[in-house]
C-alpha positions as CSV (number, residue, x, y, z in Angstrom):
1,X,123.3,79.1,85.3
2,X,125.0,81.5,87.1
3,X,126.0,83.7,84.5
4,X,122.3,83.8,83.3
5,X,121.6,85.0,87.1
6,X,123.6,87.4,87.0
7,X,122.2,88.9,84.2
8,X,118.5,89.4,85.8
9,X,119.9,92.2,88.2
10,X,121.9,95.4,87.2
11,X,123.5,97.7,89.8
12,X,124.0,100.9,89.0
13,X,125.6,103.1,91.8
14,X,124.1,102.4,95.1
15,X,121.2,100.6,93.0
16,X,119.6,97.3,91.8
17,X,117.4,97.4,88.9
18,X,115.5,94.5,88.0
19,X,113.0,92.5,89.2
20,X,111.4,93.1,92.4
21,X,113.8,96.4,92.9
22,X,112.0,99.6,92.7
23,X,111.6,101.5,89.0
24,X,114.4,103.4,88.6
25,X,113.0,106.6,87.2
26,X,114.9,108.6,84.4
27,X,114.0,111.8,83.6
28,X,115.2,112.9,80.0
29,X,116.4,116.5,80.2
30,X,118.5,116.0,77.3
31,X,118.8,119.0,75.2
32,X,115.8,121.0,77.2
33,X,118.6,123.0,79.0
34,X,118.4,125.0,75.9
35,X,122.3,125.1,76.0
36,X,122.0,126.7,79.0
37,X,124.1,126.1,81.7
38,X,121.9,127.5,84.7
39,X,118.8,125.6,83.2
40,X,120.9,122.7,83.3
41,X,121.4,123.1,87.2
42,X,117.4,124.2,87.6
43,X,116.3,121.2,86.1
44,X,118.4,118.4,88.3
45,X,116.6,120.3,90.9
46,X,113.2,119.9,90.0
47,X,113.0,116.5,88.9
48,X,115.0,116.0,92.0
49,X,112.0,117.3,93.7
50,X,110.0,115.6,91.9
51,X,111.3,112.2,93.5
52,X,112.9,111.3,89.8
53,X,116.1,108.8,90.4
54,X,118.1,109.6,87.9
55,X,118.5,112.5,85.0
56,X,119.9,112.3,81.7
57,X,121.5,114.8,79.2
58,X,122.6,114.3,75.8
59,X,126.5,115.1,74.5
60,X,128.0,114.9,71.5
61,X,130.7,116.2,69.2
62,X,128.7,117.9,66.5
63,X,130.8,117.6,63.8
64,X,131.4,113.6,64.5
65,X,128.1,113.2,64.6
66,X,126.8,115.0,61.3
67,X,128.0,115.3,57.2
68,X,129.3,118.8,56.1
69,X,125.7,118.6,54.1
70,X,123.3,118.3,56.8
71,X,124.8,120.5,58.7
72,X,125.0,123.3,56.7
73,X,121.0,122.9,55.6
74,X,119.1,125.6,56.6
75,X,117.7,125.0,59.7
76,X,114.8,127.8,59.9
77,X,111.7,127.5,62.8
78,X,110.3,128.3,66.3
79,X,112.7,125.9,67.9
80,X,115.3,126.7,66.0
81,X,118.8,128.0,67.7
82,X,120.8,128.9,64.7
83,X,120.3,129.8,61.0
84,X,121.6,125.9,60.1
85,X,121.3,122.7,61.6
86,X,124.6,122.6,62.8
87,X,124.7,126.2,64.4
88,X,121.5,124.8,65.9
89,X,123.3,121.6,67.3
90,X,126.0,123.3,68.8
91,X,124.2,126.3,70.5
92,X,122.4,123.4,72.2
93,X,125.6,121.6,73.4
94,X,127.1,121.9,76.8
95,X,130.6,121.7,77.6
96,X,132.9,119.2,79.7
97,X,133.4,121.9,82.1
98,X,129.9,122.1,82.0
99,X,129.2,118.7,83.0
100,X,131.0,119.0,85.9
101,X,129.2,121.5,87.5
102,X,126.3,119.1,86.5
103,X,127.9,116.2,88.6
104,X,128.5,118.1,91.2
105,X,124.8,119.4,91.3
106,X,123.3,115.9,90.9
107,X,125.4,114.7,93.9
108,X,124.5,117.2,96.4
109,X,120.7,116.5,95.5
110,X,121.4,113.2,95.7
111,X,120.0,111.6,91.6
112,X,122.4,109.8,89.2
113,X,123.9,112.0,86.3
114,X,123.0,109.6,83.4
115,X,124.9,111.5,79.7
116,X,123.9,109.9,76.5
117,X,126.8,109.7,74.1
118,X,126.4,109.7,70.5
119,X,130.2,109.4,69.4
120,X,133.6,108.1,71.1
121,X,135.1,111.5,72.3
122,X,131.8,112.4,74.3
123,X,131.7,108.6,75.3
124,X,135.1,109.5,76.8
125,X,134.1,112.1,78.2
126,X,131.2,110.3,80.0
127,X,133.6,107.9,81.2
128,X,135.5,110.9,82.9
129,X,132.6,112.1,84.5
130,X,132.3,108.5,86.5
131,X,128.9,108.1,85.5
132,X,127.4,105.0,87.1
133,X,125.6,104.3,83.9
134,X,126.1,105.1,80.2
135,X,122.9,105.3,78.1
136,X,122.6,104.7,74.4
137,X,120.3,106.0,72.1
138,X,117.9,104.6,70.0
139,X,119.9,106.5,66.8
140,X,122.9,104.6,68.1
141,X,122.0,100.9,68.1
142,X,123.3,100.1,64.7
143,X,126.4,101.7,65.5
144,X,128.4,98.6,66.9
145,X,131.5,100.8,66.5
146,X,130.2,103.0,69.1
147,X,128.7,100.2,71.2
148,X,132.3,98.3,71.5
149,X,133.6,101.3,72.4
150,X,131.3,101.9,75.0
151,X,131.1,98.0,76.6
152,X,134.9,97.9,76.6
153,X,134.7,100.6,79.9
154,X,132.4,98.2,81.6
155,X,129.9,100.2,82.7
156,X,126.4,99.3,83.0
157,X,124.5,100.2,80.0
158,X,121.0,101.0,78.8
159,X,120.3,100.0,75.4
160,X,117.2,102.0,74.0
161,X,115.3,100.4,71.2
162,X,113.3,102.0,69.0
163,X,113.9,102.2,65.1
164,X,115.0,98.9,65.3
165,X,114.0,95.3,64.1
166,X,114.7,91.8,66.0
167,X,117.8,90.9,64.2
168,X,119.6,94.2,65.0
169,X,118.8,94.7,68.6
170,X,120.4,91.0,68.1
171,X,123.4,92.4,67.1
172,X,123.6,95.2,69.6
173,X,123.2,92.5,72.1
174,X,125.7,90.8,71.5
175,X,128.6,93.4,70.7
176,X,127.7,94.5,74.9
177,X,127.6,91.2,76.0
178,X,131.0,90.5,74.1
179,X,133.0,92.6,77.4
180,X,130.0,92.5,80.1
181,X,126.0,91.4,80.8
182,X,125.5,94.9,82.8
183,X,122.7,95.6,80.2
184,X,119.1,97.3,80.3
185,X,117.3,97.0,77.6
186,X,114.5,99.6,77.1
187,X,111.6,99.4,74.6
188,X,111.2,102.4,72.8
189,X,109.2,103.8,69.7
190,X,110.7,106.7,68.1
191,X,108.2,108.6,66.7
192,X,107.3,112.2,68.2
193,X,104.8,111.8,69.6
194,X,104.4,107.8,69.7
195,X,100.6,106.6,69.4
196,X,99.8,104.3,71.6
197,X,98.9,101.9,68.6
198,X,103.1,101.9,67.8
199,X,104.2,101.5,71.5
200,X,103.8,97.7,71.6
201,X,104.7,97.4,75.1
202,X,104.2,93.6,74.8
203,X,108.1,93.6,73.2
204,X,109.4,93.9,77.3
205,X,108.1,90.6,77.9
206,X,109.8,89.4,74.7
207,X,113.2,91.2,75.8
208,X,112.9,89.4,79.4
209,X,113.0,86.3,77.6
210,X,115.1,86.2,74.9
211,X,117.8,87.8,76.6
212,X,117.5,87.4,80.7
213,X,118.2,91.1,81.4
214,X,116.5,93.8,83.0
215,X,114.0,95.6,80.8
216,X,112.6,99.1,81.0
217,X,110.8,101.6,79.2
218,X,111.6,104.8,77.2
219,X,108.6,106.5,76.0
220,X,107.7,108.9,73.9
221,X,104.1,109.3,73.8
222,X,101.9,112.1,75.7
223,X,99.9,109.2,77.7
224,X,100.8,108.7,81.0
225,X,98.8,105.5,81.4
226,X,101.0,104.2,79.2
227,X,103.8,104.0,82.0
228,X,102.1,102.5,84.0
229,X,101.3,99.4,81.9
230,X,104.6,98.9,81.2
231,X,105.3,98.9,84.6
232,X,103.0,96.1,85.2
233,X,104.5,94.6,82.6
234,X,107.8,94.0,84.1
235,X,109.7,97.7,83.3
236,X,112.0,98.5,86.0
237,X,113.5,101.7,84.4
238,X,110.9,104.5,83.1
239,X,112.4,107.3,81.0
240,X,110.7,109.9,79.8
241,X,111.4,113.3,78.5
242,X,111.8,116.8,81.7
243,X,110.8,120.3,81.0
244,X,110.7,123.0,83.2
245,X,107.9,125.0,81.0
246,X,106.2,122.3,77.9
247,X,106.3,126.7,76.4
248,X,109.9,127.1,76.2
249,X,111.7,127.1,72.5
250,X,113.2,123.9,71.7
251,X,112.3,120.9,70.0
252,X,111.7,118.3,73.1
253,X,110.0,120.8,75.4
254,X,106.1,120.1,74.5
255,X,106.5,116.5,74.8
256,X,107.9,116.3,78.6
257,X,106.7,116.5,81.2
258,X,106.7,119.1,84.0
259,X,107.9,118.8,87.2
260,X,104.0,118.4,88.6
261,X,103.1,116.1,86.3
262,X,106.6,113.8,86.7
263,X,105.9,114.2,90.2
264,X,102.7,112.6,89.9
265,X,103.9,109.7,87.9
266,X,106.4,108.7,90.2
267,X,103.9,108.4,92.9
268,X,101.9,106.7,90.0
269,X,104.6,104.1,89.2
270,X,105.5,103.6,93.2
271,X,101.6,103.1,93.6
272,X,101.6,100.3,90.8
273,X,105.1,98.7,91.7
274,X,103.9,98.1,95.2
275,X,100.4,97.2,93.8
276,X,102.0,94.2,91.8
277,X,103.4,92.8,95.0
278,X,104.8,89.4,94.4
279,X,103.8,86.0,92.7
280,X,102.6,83.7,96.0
281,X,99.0,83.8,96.2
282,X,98.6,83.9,100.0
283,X,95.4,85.9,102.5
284,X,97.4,89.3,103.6
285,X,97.2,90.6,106.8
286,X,94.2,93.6,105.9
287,X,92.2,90.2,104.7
288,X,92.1,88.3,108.0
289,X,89.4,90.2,110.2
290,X,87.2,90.0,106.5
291,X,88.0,86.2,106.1
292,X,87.0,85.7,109.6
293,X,83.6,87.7,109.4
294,X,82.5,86.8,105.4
295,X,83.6,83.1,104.8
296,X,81.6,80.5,105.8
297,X,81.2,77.7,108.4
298,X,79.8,74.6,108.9
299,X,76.6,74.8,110.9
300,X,74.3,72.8,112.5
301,X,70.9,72.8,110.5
302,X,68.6,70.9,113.3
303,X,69.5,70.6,116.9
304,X,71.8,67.1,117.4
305,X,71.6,65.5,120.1
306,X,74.5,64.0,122.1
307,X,76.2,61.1,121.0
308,X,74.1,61.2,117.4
309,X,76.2,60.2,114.3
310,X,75.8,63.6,112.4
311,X,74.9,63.5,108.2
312,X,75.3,65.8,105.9
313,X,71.7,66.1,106.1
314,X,71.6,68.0,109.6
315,X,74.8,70.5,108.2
316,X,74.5,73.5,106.6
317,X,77.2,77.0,105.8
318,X,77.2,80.3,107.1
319,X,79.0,83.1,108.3
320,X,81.0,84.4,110.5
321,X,84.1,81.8,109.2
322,X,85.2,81.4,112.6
323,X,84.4,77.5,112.5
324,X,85.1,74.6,110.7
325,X,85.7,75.5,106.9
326,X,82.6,73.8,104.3
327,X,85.3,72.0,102.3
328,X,86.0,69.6,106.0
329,X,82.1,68.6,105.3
330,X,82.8,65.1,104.6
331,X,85.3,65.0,107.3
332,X,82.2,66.2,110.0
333,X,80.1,63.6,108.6
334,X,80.2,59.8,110.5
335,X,81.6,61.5,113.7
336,X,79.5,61.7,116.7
337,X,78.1,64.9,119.3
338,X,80.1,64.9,122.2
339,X,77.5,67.4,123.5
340,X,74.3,68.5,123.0
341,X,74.4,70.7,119.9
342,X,71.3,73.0,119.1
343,X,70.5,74.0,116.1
344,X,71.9,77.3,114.3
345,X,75.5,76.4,116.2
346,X,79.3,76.9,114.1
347,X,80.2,73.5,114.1
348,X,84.0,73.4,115.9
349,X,86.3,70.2,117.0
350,X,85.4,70.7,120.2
351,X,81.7,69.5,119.9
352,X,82.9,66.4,117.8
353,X,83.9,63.3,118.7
């Protein structure tokens, strides 16, 4: 029991994530630096600013990550950065010493540097950097390989989703949980953009279940209402892609948002995640001075005189509810007047008997 306890909450640097912790908010810079090193910086300042929690990048070893064939495919386009896909890859890839400045930079402004790794030597790297977090792609959840690798530094990890079925998010599962339980696990559809028919945001509540973790949300789809449904649903992470300029060249940049608009959905998500409250039905405190002035009272419906049994008969309801509630009806009836009640009076105890 215990264990399974455990595994509701996640802390990840000075943070809880899970239920009833605030929505730790990602925002995916990934490769919309544009391989640019003072973009990088520009970017951890405005989502920063824009109240995100965290930011994320991308790194990996290009030639790891990709056969001799696809890279050397012609890679021509608008958002391309070379003449094949794997000149493309690596203009777009930062370097360690790159990474530190971007450390650095997230700590004075006070977000977590989040690095997705999509092979072993940038997973090492990541491990170097101290992130609090690593987070794994959806393109990576088959690779178990990659996942062992990853669990067996301990960190907490978020697990995106997408492209996979039941029985290998399953698998994923369980090759983390084989070294630790620190484990988000984000729904995800990766399809660019998603349409809101594909999101099926339902699956969080089938994560929370099945595996008694934390569960967030990595989206991929233009909607912003979107977020906030998940939300409701129980996310406590939100990821979603950061641009400086939806404009710029690059292959992620029209599908982010800028650093109004993820501005506006954190207020958005704070706005729902206080909204949801908790799960006692109870009157709050803004309800009290309404309770008193709309419910309803026992009143008298004729005048009674002292020392009369009272009946139902001579009792009807009204407001202000500042007298006996309707439901103690039966309670009223068979006791006596102590005084003189006229008619049109809020019955109270202290005209009974």
């Amino acid at each position: 029991m215990a264990a399974e306890t455990n595994r509701r909450r996640v802390r990840v640097g000075d943070r809880w994530l899970g239920v009833g912790e605030p929505v730790f908010v990602i925002a995916e810079i990934g490769l919309n630096h544009n391989g640019d090193l003072g973009l990088a910086v520009e970017l951890i300042d405005l989502a920063a600013g824009a109240g995100a929690d965290a930011v994320k990048f991308q790194k990996r070893e290009v030639d790891r990550c990709f056969t001799r064939d696809a890279l050397d495919a012609p890679y021509p386009g608008r958002n391309s950065f070379g003449a094949t896909y794997g000149d493309h890859k690596r203009a777009l890839e930062l370097t360690a010493t790159d990474y530190e400045v971007l450390r650095a930079q997230c700590r004075e402004r006070g977000v977590v540097l989040l690095v997705t790794p999509f092979d072993e030597v940038s997973a090492d790297l990541v491990e170097r950097l101290e992130c609090p977090a690593v987070k794994i792609a959806s393109h990576c959840l088959t690779n178990l390989p990659l996942l062992d690798h990853v669990a067996r530094k301990r960190r907490p990890i978020f697990l995106s989703t997408g492209m996979a079925d039941m029985d290998e998010v399953d698998a994923a599962v369980a090759t983390i949980r084989r070294h630790h339980d620190k484990l988000v696990l984000l729904q995800c559809t990766s399809s660019y953009p998603a349409k809101a028919e594909e999101l099926h945001l339902n699956v969080l509540t089938t994560y929370r279940e099945r595996f008694g973790c934390p569960v967030g949300y990595s989206a991929h789809e233009p909607d912003e209402i979107t977020l906030y449904a998940a939300v409701a649903l129980g996310a406590c992470v939100i990821e979603k892609h950061f641009t400086k300029d939806k404009a710029l060249r690059g292959p992620d940049h029209a599908a982010s948002l800028e650093p109004a608009e993820l501005a506006r959905v954190v207020a958005g998500i704070r706005t729902v995640s206080a909204a949801l409250g908790d799960r006692d039905k109870r009157v709050t405190v803004g309800e009290w001075k309404n309770r008193a002035k709309h419910h309803r009272s026992l009143v008298t419906a004729v005048a009674i005189p002292r020392g009369t049994v009272i009946t139902g008969a001579m009792l009807t309801t009204k407001a202000p509810g500042t007298g006996l509630a309707p439901a103690r009806r039966a309670e009223v009836t068979g006791r006596r007047a102590r005084v003189d009640i006229p008619a049109d009076t809020t019955i109270i105890e202290g005209l009974l008997e």
